[in-house]
N, C-alpha and C positions, 0 to 999 in steps of 0.2 A: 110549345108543349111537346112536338114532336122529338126537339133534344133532350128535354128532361124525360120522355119516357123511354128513348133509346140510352140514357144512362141505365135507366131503372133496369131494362133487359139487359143491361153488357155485365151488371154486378150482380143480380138476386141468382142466383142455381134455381131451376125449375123443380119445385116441390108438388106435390097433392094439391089439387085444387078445392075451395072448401065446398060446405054444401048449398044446396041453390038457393036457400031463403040468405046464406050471405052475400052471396054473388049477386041477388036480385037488388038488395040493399044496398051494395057498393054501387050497381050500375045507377040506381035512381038517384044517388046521392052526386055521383059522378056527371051526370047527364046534368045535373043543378048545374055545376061548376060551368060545365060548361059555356049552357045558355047563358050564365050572368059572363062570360068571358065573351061570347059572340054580340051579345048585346052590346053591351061596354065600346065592342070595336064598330061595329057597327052607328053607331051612334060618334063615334070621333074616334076613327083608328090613329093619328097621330099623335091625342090624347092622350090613351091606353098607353103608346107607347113611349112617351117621352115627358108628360105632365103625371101623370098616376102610374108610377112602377108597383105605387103599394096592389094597384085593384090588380095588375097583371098578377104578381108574385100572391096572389091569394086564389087566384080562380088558378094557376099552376100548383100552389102547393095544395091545394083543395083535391084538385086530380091524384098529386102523386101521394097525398096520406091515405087517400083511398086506396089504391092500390096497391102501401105498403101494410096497412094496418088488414084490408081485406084479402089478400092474396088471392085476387082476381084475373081474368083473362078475359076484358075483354075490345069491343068495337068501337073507336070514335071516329061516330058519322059525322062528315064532312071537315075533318082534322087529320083528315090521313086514321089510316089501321096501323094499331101498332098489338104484339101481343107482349104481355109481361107479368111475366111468374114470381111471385115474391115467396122468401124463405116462411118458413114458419112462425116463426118469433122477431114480435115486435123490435127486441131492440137490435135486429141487422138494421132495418131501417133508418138507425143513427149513423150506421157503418156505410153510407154513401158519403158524408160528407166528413164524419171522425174515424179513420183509419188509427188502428190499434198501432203500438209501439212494441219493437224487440228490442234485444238488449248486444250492443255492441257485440265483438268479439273478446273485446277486452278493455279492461278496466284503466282511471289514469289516475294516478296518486294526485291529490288536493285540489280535485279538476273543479276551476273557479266559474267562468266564463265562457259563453260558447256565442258563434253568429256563424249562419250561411248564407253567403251572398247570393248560390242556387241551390237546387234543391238537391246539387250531390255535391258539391265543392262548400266547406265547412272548418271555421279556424279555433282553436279551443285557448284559452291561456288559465294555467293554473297557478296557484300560488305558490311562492317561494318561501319555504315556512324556517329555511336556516337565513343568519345574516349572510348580505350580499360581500361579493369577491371581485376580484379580478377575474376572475373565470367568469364567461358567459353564463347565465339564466337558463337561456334557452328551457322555458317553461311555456312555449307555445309550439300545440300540434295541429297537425292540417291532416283531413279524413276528404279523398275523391268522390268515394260513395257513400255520402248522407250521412255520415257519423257512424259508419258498419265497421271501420276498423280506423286505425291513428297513425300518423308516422309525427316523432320531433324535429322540429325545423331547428337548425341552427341559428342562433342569434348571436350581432357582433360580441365581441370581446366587451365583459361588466354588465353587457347592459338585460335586464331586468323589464318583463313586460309589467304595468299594474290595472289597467284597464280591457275592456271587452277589444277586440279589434275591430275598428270601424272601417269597412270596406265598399266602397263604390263601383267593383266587379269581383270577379272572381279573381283576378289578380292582381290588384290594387287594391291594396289596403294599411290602413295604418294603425299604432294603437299609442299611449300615452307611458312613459316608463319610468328608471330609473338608471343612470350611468352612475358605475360605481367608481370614484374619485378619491380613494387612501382612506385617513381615518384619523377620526378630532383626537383632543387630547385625552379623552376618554377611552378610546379604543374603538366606537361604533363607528360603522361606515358613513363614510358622505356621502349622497347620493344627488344628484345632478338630474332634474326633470328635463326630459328628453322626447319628442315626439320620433317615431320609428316608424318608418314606411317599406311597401313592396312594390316592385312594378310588373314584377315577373311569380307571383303566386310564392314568396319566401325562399326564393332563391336566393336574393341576394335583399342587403335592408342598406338603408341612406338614416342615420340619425343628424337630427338637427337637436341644439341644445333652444333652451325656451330661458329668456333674461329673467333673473330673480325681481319678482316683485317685490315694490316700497309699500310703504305704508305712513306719509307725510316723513315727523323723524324715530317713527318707531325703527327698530331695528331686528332684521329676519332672524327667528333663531330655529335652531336644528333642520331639519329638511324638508322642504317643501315638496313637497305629492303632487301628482295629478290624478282627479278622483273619476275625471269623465273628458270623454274625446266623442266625438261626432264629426265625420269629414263628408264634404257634399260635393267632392272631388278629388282630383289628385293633388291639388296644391292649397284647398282654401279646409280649413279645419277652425273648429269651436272647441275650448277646453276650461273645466276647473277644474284649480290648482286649490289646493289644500295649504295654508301658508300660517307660520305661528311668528307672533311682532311679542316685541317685546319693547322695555326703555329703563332708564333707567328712573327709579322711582315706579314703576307700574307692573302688574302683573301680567304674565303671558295670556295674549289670547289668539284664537282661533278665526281666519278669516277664508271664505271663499273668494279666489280671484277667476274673474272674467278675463280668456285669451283668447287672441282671434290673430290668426296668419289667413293670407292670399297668397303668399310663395311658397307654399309647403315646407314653412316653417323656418325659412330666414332672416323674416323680421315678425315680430309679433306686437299687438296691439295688449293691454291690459289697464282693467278696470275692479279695482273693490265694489263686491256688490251691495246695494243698499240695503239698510234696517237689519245691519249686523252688529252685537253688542260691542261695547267702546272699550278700550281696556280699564281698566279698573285700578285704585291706587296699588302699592305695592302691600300686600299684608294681608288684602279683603278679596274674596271672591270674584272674579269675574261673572258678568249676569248673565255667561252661557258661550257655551263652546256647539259651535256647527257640527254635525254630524253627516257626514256626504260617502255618498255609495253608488258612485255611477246613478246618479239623479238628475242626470239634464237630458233633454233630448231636443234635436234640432230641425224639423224635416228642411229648410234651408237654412243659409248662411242670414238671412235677417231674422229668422223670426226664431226662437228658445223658447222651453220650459223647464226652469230648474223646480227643484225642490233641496230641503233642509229641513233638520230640527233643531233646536234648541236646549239644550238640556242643564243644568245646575244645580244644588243643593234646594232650590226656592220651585223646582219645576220643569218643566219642560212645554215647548212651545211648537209648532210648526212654522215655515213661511214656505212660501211659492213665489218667484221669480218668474215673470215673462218681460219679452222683449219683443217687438216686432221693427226696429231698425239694429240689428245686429253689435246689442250692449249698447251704444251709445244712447239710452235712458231706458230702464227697469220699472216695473211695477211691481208692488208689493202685495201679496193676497196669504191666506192659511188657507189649511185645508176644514170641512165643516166639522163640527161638533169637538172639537178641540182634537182631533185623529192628526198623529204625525206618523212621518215618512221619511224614511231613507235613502226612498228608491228601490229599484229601478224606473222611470217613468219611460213611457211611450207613445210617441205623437206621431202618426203616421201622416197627418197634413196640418196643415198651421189651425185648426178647427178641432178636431178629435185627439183626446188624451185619456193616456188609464196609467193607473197608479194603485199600488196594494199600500193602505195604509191599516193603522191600529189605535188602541184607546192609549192613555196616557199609562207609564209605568208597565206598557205589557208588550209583548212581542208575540204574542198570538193570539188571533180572534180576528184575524185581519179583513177589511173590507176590500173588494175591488171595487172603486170610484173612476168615473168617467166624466169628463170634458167636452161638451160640443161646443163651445165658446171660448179654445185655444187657452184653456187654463181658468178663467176668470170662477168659475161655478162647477161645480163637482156632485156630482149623484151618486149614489151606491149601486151598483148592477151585480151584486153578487147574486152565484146562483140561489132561488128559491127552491125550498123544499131538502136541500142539505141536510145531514147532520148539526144538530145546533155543536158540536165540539170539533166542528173542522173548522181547522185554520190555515187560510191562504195563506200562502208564502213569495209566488211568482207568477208575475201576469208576461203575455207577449202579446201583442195587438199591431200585426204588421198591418191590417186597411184598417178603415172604418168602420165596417162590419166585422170582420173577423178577429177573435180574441179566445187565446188559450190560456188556461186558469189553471196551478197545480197549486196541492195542498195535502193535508194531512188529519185524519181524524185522530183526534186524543183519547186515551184511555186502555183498557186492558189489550184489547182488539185493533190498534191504533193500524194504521192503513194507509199509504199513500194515493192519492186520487189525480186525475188530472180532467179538466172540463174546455169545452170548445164549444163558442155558438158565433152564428152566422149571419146574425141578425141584431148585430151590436150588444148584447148582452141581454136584450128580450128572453132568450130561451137557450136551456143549454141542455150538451149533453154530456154523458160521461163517455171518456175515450180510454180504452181497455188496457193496461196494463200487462206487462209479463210478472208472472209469480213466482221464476226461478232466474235470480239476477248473479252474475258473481259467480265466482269458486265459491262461495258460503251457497248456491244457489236457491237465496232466499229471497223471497220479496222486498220492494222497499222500505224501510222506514222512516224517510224522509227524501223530499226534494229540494235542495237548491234553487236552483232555477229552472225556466224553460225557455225558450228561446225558438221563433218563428219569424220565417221569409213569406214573402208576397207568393209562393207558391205554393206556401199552408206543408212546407218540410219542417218539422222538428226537431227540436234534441232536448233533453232531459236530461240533467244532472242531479244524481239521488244518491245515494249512503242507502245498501243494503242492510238487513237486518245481518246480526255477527258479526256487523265490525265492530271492531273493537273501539277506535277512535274516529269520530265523525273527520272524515273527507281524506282521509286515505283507502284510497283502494278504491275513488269515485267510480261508480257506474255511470254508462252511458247509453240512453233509452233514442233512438232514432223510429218517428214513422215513416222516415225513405225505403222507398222499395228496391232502392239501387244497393249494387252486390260488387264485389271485389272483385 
């Protein structure tokens, strides 16, 4: 209790203290908490501590809602004295643990993807929205302080980021891409799936090429992608490839391939994942093409969650992939109430998962679903009490407990929002926004994505109001307190 109320004192500013029938109220309601915390310990202090965090975390949060909600000062006997002065207004009290967002210095054209490996070292890749070249991409930038300004890193000759950079320090890290290799008889580029790594923070990059995947005697047609990358080191990486088979007599289809290197990408392992539609004669419809968007997550090298949807003239479908011996055999599951998903998922231990899904045919009204069974059963933990016309767009859930939620309300007033709770999705709050974003210096009206570290640093990618075309001129939203 004594560090939770030396937070409370290091953050709240000392205001007017209220009048004594509040104060008398806070103390008696506080003095409760207490005694049920002394008792508790008293009766099995090892208990309290290590078998029931719930009864701790409630005789503590009981303390400190008092003395957020009362703005009181005062004495706990035999707990040590502490004194602490709370603001006026309830909602600072959320402002301990949801720190408000600024808005960059400056903006990044078609800014896709963001990850901080700490809470000021931060890698961004955005999209390459002309055809690719001989000339380097180089569409990934790296920010020192928390996402407060950018610089562009140089990338080899052709090659093209297309995934988040997955990093295991600040200077190591890797992401999935594309080397660009002449041009068919068509004219369009050929592009060459490529994992690209750092070892010194984008100083210098190592690309390794990734073997085309078969498909029995189908045959690969057009370019194979990589949709998602996950490394749990510096040499052992998890990836889906995006891959189109074709033959002759059949129609083209869509499959997700499972790939797994231990040498940072010298030799690779791959696997078709199961209960993906077959192709189809030539002439008829294929029963559905994969949709994937950075949809797997791995917190180790055995154990994955993918996701996919399904989609065709006839419908569309979800599926969820887990694994727990690294691809070598998959289970098959959807998500509930017939809601699919694209992605992003986020599995912070082989046990907890969140995923912003939707209804059929829609792409907003999104749910955020959660996981405590490593995939298998899914819940809805969206906030309660919402807007009914907000619609989630991006979750980030670096622990178990902690999950940032951003979204947007619809209609004349439309609004970007962003939410964080600390208690698995129990209770949430709203985390503050800036109102003047951009040279247009307008508020949001949309977000992208959001993206959080184990040390609750954020970043935020949103399209201000006045632009003209969604995701030029992206805004960049940081709650790092770190400064250039």
């Amino acid at each position: 209790m004594t560090d939770e109320l030396q937070l409370l004192r290091d953050l709240f500013q000392r205001q007017e203290v209220p009048d004594a029938n509040a104060t008398e109220h806070a103390q008696m309601r506080l003095r409760s908490a207490i005694a049920a915390e002394r008792h508790s310990r008293e009766r099995s202090p090892s208990r309290l501590r290590v078998t029931h965090p719930v009864r701790k975390r409630f005789a503590l949060g009981m303390a400190a809602a008092v003395l957020m909600i009362g703005g009181v000062v005062v004495s706990l006997s035999g707990l040590g004295t502490q004194s602490v002065a709370s603001a006026s207004s309830f909602r600072l009290a959320s402002y301990v643990t949801i720190p408000g967002f600024q808005a960059s210095s400056q903006t990044i054209p078609f800014a896709n993807n963001v990850t901080c490996p700490t809470s000021t070292d931060c890698y961004l890749e955005a999209r390459h929205m002309n055809d690719p070249t001989a000339a380097a991409g180089n569409n990934v930038y790296f920010s020192g302080n928390g996402g407060n300004s950018w610089q562009q890193l140089s990338l080899p000759t052709g090659v093209y980021a297309d995934t988040t950079l997955s990093c295991t320090s600040n200077q190591q890290c890797s992401f999935g891409g594309g080397q660009f290799n002449g041009v068919d008889t068509n004219g369009k580029p050929i592009m060459e799936p490529v994992l690209v790594s750092t070892s010194n923070g984008g100083s210098s990059w190592e690309v390794a090429k990734l073997p085309l995947p078969t498909n029995g005697s189908l045959e690969l047609w057009g370019n194979a992608s990589i949709g998602s990358l996950q490394c749990v080191s510096a040499s052992s990486c998890n990836a889906v490839l995006l891959a189109n088979f074709t033959g002759p007599g059949y129609s083209t289809v869509v499959d997700n391939v499972f790939m797994q290197t231990t040498d940072g990408g010298q030799s690779w392992s791959s696997e078709i994942m199961p209960g993906q539609p077959a192709p189809s004669a030539q002439g008829t419809e294929p029963s559905g093409s994969p949709i994937n968007t950075n949809a797997m997550s791995c917190p180790t090298m055995q154990f994955c969650v993918a996701s996919t949807f399904f989609s065709s003239s006839q419908g569309e479908s979800s599926t969820v992939w887990r694994t727990d011996n690294g691809g070598a055999t998959w289970s098959v599951g959807s998500l509930p109430n017939g809601l699919l998903s694209p992605g992003p998922i986020s599995c912070p231990d082989t046990q907890h998962c969140w995923i912003i899904a939707y209804p059929p045919s829609s792409g907003t009204g999104g749910e955020l679903l959660e996981s405590s069974d490593g995939g298998a059963n899914w819940v809805d933990r969206s906030p309660i009490g919402t807007s009914s016309t907000t619609s989630w767009l991006s979750a980030s859930c670096p622990t178990d407990n902690n999950c940032w939620l951003a979204g947007k309300t619809e209609g004349s007033d439309s609004s970007s929002v962003v939410y964080a709770s600390s208690d698995a999705g129990q209770t949430w709050n709203e985390a503050p926004l800036p109102t003047a974003v951009g040279a247009e210096s307008e508020p949001l009206k949309g977000i992208d994505t959001i993206d959080c570290n184990t040390n609750l640093t954020c970043i935020v990618l949103g399209i201000p109001q006045g632009v003209s075309e969604d995701g030029v001129n992206e805004a960049v939203l940081t709650n790092s307190a770190a400064r250039s």
